[in-house]
NUMINU-280191 format. One record per residue (C-alpha): y, z, x negated; residue number from 1. Coordinates in nm, 4 decimals. Example, Ala and Ser with C-alpha at 12.3 -4.5 7.8 and 13.67 -1.06 7.14 Angstrom:
! residues 2
(atom (-0.4500, 0.7800, -1.2300), 1)
(atom (-0.1060, 0.7140, -1.3670), 2)
! end
This chain:
! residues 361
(atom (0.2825, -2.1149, -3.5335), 1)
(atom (0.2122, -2.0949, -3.1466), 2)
(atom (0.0659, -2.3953, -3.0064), 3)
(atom (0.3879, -2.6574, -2.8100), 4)
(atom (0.2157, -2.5312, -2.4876), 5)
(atom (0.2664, -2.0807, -2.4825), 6)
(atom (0.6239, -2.2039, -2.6476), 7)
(atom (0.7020, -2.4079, -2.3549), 8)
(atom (0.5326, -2.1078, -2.1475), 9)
(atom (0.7413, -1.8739, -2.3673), 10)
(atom (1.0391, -2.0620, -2.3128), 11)
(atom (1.0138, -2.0921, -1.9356), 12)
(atom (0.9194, -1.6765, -1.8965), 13)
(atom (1.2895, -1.6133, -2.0898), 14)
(atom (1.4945, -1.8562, -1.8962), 15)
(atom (1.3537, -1.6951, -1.5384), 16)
(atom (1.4106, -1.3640, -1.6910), 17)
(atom (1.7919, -1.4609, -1.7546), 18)
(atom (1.7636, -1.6450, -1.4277), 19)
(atom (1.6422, -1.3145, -1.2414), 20)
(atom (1.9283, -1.1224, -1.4591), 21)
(atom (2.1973, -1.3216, -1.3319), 22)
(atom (2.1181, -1.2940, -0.9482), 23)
(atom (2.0811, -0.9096, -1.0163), 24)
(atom (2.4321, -0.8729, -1.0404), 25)
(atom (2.5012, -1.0952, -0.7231), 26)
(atom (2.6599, -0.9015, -0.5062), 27)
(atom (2.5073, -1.0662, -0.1622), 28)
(atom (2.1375, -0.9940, -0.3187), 29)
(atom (2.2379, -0.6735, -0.4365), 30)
(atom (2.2690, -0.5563, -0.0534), 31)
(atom (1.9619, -0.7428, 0.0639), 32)
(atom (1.7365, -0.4299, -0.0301), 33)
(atom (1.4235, -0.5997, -0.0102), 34)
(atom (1.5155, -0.9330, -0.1795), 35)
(atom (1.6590, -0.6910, -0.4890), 36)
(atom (1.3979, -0.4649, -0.4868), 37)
(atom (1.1230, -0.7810, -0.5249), 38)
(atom (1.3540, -0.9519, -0.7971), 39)
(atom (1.3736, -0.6062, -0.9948), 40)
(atom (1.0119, -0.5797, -1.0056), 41)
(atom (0.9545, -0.9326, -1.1109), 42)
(atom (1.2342, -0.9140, -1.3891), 43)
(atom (1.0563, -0.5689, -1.5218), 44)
(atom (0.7155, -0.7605, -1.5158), 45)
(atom (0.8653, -1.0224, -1.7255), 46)
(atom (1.1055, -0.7912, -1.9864), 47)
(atom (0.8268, -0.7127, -2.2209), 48)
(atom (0.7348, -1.0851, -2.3111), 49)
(atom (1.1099, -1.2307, -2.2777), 50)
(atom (1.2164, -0.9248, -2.5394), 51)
(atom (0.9141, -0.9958, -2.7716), 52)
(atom (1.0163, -1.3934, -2.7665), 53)
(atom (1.3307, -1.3029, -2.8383), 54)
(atom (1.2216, -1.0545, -3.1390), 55)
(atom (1.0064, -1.3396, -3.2585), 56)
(atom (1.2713, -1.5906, -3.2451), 57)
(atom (1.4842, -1.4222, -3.4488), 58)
(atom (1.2241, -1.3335, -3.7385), 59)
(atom (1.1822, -1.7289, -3.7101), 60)
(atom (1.5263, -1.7536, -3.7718), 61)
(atom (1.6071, -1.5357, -4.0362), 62)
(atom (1.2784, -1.6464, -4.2722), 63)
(atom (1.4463, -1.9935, -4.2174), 64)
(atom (1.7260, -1.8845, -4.3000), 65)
(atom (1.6154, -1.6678, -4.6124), 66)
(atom (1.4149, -1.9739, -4.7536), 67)
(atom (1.7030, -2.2272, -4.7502), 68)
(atom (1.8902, -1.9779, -4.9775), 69)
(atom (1.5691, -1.9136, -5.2026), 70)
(atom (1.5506, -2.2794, -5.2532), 71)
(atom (1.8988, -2.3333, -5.3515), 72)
(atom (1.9056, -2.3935, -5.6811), 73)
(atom (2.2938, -2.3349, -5.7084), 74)
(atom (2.2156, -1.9599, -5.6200), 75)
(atom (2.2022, -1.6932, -5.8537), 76)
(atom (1.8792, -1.5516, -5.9545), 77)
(atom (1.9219, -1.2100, -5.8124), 78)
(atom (2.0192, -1.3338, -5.4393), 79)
(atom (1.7369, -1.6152, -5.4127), 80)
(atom (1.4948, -1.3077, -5.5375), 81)
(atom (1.6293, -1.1183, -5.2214), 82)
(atom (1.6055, -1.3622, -5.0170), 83)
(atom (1.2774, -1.4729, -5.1188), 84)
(atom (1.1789, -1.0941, -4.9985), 85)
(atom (1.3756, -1.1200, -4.6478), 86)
(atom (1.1844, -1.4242, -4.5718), 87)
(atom (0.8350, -1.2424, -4.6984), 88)
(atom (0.9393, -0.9901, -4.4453), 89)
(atom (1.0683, -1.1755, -4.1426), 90)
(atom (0.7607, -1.4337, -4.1804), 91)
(atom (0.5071, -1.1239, -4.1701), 92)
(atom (0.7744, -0.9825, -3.8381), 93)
(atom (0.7518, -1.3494, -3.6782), 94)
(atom (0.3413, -1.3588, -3.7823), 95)
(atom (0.3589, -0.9764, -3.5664), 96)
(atom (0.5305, -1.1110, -3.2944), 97)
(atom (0.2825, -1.4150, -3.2180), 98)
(atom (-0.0055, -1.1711, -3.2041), 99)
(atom (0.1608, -0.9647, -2.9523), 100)
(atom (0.2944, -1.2345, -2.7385), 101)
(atom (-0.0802, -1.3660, -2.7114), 102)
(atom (-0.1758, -1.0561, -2.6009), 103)
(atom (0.0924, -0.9895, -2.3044), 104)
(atom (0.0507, -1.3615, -2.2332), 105)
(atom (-0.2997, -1.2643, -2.1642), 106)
(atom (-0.3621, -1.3002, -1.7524), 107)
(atom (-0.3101, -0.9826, -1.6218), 108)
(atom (-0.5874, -0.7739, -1.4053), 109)
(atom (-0.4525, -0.7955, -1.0739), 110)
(atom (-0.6118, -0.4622, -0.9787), 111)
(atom (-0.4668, -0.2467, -1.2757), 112)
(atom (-0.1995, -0.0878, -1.0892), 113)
(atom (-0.3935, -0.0068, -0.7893), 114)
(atom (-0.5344, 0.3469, -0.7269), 115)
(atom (-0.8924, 0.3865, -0.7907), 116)
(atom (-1.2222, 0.5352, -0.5530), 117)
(atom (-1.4341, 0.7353, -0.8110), 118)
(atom (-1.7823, 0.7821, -0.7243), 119)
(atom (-2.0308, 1.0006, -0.9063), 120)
(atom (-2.4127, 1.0462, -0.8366), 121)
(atom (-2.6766, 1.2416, -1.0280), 122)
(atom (-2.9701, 0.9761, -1.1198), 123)
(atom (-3.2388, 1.0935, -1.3234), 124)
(atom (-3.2572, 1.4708, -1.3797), 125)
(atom (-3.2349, 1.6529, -1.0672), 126)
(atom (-3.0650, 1.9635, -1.0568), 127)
(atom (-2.9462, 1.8676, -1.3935), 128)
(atom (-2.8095, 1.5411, -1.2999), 129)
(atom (-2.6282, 1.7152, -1.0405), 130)
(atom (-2.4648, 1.9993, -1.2889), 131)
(atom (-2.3672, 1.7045, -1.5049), 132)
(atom (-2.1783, 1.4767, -1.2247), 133)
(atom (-1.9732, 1.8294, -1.2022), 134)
(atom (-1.8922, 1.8357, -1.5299), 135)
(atom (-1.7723, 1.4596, -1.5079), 136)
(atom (-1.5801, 1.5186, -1.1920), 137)
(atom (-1.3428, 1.7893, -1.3904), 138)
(atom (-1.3389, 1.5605, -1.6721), 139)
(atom (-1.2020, 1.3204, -1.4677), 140)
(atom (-0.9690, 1.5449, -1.2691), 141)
(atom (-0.8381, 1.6795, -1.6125), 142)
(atom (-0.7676, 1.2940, -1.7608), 143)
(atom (-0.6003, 1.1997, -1.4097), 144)
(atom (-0.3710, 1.5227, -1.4654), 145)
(atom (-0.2703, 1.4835, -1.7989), 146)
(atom (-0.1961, 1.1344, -1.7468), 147)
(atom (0.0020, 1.2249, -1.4972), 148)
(atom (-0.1482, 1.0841, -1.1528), 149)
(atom (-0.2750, 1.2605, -0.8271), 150)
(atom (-0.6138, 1.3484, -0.7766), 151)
(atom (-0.8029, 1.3636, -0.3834), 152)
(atom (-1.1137, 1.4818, -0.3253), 153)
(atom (-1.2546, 1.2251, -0.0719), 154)
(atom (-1.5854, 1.3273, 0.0230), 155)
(atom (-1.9004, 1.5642, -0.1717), 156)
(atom (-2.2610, 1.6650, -0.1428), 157)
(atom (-2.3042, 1.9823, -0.3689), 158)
(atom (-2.6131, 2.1461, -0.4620), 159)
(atom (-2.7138, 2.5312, -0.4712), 160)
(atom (-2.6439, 2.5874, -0.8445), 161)
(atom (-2.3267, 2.4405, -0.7979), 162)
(atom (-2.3467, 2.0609, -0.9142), 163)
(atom (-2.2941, 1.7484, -0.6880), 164)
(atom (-2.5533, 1.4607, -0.5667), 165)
(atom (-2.2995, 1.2702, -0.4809), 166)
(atom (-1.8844, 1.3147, -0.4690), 167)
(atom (-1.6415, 1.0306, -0.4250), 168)
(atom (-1.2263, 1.1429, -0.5543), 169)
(atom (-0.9339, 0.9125, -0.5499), 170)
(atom (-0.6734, 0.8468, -0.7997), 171)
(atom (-0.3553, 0.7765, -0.7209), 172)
(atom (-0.0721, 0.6828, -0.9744), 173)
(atom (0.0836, 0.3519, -1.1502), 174)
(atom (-0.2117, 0.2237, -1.3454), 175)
(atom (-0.4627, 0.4293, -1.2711), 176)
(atom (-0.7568, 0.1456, -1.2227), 177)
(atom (-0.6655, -0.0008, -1.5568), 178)
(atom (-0.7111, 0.3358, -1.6993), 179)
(atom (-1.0629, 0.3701, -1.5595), 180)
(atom (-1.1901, 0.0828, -1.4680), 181)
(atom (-1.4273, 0.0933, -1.7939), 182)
(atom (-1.6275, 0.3539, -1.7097), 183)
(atom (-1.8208, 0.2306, -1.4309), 184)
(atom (-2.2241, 0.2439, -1.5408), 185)
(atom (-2.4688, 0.4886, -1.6402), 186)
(atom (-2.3522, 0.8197, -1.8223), 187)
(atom (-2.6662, 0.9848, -1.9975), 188)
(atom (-2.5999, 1.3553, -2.1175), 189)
(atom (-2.8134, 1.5100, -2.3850), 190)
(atom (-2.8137, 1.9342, -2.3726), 191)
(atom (-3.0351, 2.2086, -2.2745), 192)
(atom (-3.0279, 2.2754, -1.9080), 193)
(atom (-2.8697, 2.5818, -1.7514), 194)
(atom (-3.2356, 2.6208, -1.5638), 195)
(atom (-3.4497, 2.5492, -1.9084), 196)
(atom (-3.5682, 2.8888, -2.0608), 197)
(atom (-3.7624, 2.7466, -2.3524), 198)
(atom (-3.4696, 2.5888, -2.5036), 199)
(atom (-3.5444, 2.2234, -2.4963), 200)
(atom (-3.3306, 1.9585, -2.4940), 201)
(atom (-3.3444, 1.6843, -2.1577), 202)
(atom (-3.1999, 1.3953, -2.1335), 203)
(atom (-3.0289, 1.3667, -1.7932), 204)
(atom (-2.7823, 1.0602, -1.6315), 205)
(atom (-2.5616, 1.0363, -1.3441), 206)
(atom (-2.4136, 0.7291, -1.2478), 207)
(atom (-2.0459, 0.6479, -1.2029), 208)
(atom (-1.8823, 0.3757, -0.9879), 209)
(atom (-1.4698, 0.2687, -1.0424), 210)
(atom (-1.3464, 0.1137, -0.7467), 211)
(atom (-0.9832, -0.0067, -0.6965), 212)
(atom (-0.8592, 0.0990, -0.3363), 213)
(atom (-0.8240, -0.1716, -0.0819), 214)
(atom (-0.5556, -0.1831, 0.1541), 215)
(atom (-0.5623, -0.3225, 0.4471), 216)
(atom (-0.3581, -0.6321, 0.3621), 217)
(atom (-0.6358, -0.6718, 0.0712), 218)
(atom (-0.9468, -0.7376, 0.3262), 219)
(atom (-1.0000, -0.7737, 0.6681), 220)
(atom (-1.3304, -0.5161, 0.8556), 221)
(atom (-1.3841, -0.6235, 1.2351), 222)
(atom (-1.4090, -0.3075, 1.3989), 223)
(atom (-1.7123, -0.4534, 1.5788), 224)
(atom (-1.8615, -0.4290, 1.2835), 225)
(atom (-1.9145, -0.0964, 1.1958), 226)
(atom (-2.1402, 0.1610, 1.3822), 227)
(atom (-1.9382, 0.5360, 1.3423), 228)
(atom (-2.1513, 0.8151, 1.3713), 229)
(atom (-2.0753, 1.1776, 1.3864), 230)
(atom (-2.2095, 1.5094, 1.2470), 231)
(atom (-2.1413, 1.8657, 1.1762), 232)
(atom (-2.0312, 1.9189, 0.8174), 233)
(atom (-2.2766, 2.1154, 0.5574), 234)
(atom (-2.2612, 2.2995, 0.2480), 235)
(atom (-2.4896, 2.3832, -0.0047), 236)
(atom (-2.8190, 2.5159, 0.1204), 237)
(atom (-2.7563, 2.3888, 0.4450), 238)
(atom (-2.5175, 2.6217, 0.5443), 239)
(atom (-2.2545, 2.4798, 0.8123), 240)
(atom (-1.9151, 2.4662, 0.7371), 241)
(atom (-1.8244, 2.4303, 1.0665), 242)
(atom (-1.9586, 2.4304, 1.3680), 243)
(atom (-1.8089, 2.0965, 1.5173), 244)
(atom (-1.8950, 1.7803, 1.5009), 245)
(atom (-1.6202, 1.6407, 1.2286), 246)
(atom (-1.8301, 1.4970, 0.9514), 247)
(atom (-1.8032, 1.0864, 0.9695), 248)
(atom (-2.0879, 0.8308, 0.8886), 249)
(atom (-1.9676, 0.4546, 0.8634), 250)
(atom (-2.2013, 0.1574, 0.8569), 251)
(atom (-2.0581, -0.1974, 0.7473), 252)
(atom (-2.3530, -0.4038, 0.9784), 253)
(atom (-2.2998, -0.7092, 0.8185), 254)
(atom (-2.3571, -0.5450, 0.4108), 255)
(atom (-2.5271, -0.1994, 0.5321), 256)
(atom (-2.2958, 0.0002, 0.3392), 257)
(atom (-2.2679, 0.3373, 0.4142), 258)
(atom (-2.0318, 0.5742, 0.3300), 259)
(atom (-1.9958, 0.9350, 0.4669), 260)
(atom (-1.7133, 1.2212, 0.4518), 261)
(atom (-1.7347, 1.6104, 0.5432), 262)
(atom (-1.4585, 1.7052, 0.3456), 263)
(atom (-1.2024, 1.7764, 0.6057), 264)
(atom (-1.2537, 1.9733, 0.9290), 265)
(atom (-1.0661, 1.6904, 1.1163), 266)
(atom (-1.2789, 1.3954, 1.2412), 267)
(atom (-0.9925, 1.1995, 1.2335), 268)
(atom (-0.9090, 1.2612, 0.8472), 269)
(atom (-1.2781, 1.1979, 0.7798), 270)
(atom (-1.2946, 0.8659, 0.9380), 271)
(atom (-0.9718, 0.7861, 0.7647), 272)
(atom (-1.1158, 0.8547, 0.4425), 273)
(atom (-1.4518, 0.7292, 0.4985), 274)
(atom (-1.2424, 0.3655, 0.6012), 275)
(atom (-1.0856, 0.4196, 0.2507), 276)
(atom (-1.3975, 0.4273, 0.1029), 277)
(atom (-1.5877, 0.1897, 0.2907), 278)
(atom (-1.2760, -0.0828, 0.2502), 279)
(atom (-1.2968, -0.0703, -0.1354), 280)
(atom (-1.6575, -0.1202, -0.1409), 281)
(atom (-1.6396, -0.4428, 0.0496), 282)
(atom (-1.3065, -0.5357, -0.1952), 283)
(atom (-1.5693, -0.4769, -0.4613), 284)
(atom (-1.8040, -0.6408, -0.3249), 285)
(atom (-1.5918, -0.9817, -0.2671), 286)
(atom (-1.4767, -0.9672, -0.6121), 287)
(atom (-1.8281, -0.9719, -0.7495), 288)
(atom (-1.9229, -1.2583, -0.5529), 289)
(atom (-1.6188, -1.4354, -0.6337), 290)
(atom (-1.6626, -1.4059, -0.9778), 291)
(atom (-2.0441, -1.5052, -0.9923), 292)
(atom (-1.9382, -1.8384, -0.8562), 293)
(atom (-1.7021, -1.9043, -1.1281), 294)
(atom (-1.9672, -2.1481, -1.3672), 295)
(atom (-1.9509, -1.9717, -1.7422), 296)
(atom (-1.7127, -1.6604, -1.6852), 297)
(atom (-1.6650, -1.4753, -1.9813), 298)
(atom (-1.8672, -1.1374, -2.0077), 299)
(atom (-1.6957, -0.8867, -2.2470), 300)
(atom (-1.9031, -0.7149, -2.4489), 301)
(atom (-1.7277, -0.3951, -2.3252), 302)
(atom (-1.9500, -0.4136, -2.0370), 303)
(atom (-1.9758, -0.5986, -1.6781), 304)
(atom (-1.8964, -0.3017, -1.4667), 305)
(atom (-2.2600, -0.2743, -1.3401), 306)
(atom (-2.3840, 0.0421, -1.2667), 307)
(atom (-2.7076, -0.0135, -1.3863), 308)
(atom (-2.6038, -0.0586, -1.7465), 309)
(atom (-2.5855, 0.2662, -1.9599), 310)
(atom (-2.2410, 0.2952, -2.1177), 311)
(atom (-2.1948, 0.6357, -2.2926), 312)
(atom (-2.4335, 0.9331, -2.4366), 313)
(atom (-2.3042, 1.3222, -2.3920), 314)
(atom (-2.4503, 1.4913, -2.6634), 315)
(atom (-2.4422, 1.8536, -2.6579), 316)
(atom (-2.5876, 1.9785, -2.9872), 317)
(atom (-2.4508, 1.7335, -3.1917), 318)
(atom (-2.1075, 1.7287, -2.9971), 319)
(atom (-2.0998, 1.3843, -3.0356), 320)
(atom (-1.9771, 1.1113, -2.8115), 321)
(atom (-2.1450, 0.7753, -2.8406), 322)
(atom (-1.9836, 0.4555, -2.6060), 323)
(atom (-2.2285, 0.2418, -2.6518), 324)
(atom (-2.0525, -0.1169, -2.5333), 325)
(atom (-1.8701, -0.0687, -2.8470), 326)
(atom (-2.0503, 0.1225, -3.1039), 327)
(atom (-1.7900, 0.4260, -3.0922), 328)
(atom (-1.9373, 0.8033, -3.1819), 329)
(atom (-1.6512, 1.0526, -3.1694), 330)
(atom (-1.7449, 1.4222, -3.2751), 331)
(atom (-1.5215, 1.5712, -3.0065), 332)
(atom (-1.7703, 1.6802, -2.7015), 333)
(atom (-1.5731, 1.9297, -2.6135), 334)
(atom (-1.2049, 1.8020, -2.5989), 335)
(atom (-1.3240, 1.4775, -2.4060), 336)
(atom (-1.4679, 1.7110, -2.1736), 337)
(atom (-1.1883, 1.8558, -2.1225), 338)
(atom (-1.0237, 1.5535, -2.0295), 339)
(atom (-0.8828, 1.3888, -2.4052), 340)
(atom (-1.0307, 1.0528, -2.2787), 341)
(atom (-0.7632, 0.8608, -2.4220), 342)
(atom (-0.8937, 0.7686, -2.7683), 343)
(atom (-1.1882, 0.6272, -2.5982), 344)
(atom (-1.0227, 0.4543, -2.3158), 345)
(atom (-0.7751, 0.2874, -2.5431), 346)
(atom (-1.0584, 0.1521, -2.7417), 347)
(atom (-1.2127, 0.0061, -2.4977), 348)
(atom (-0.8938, -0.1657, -2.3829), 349)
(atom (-0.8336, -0.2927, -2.7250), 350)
(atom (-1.2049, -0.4310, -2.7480), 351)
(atom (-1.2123, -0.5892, -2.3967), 352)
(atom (-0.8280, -0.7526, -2.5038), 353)
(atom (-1.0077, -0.8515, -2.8306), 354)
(atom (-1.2993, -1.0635, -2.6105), 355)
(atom (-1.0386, -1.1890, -2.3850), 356)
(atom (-0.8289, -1.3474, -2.6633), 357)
(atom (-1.1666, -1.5162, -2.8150), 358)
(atom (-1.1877, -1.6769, -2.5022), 359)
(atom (-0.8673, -1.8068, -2.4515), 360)
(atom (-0.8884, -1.9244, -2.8048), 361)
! end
């Protein structure tokens, strides 16, 4: 049985979900756009755990219901053996129920329906490195599509043979940072290098970084803070994409972050970009020291999120796939590089909901 306190919390999220039903059908708040549109979000936020109570009220009910009539000694044989099934039934429904409800009861990442900066940098490996944070980019460009969202290329330094030391992409859709928010760390790949002629295998790792966008409303830069420089944008090799000066380079004085974008011909669209950029770092930043402050936060053993910790193998001639937060090897290089992500990614959801219920416990 749930403990008197989530039924009282249980209780409470149904009664504002009938509460929030009813004034949906008021007329007067049904032409206030804004007032209905906020209520209809809030009564879709709270549908899933009001239905589930519901669902698990009436299992409750019908293995009480089910036992009486088992018990009765003035029924029949045959009908307290059926019922003694129903209430087998409805108890393992109700049992169900509870499990689910202390998930969605769970507190909810406030940043999971936000869009999400994607930055990818070769580390050790060179040229290799760089090949490989190309290989992640269309993996990730491939996930965002099937799943449905928008990819933008935001800003990218490629290299001669084609790979990238550095390129930045946002993803834009409904849930998109709760999708990848996991896969921020070190990504080590395991294959014998385009450029290797005697055939031996390196071991190569690029390092990716899963930033929710910031808006505006989210935190505050003082304009006197930043120094804006210009450049002309370059290619590969050095050679100049154009010949004005529209590439933008933003320091953040007060953190020395720097972030840079050539992508678009327009200095204008650069800076705007760059601001993107440079506004989710300092979001990113503010949330990590937030939550180093708070004494004995839990760490889930899916990871922390720091790019310094290696999270996932690549390797080639095994075609194996080894996250290793969670001890998962999946023999299906190719298809995750191709953007089938979503065995792993639901994984690690249900392992980091696992450590999040063992805390709450």
């Amino acid at each position: 049985m749930p403990s008197e306190s989530m039924l009282e919390k249980l209780k409470t999220i149904e009664e504002k979900f009938e509460e929030i039903g009813r004034k949906l059908c008021d007329p007067d708040i049904v032409s206030d756009i804004d007032t209905y549109t906020a209520l209809l979000r809030e009564h879709k936020k709270l549908e899933p755990v009001a239905e589930k109570f519901r669902e698990y009220s009436g299992a409750l009910k019908n293995a009480q219901e089910a036992q009486e009539i088992a018990e009765d000694a003035s029924q029949d044989r045959e009908l307290r053996e059926l019922a003694r099934a129903e209430y087998e039934e409805a108890s393992a429904r109700a049992e169900k129920c509870e499990e689910e409800l202390k998930v969605l009861l769970l507190p909810a990442d406030p940043n999971d329906d936000k869009n999400v900066i994607i930055e990818i940098r070769g580390g050790a490996g060179g040229e290799e490195a760089a090949l490989f944070a190309g290989v992640l980019y269309r993996m990730y460009s491939m996930y965002a599509e099937k799943r449905g969202f928008k990819s933008e290329l935001l800003s990218a330094n490629e290299t001669q043979l084609g790979g990238y030391k550095e390129i930045s992409f946002m993803i834009e859709g409904d849930g998109a940072y709760s999708r990848f928010k996991f896969e921020s760390g070190v990504h080590r790949v395991q294959r014998v290098p385009e450029t290797e002629s005697q055939g031996r295998i390196h071991t190569s790792t690029v390092t990716v970084a899963v930033l929710p966008e910031a808006q505006e409303v989210d935190i505050q830069i003082d304009p006197a803070d930043l120094q804006i420089d210009t450049y002309r944008s370059s290619g590969a090799g050095g050679q100049h994409v154009n010949k004005t000066e529209s590439a933008i380079r933003i320091t953040h004085l007060p953190t020395g972050t720097v972030v840079e974008c050539q992508d678009e011909r327009s200095q204008h669209k650069n800076k705007e970009k760059a601001m993107k950029i440079l506004r989710s770092h300092i979001y990113e930043m503010e949330r990590e020291r937030q939550n180093s402050e708070i004494a004995g936060e839990r760490r889930a053993q899916v990871g922390t999120g720091d790019r310094s910790e290696r999270i996932r193998t690549y390797n080639y001639p095994q075609t194996r796939v080894t996250d290793h937060r969670i001890g998962l090897t999946l023999y299906k290089l190719d298809a995750i590089l191709n953007g089938d992500l979503d065995e792993l990614i639901d994984a690690l959801i249900t392992a980091d909901t696992a450590e999040r219920l063992k805390a709450e416990a």
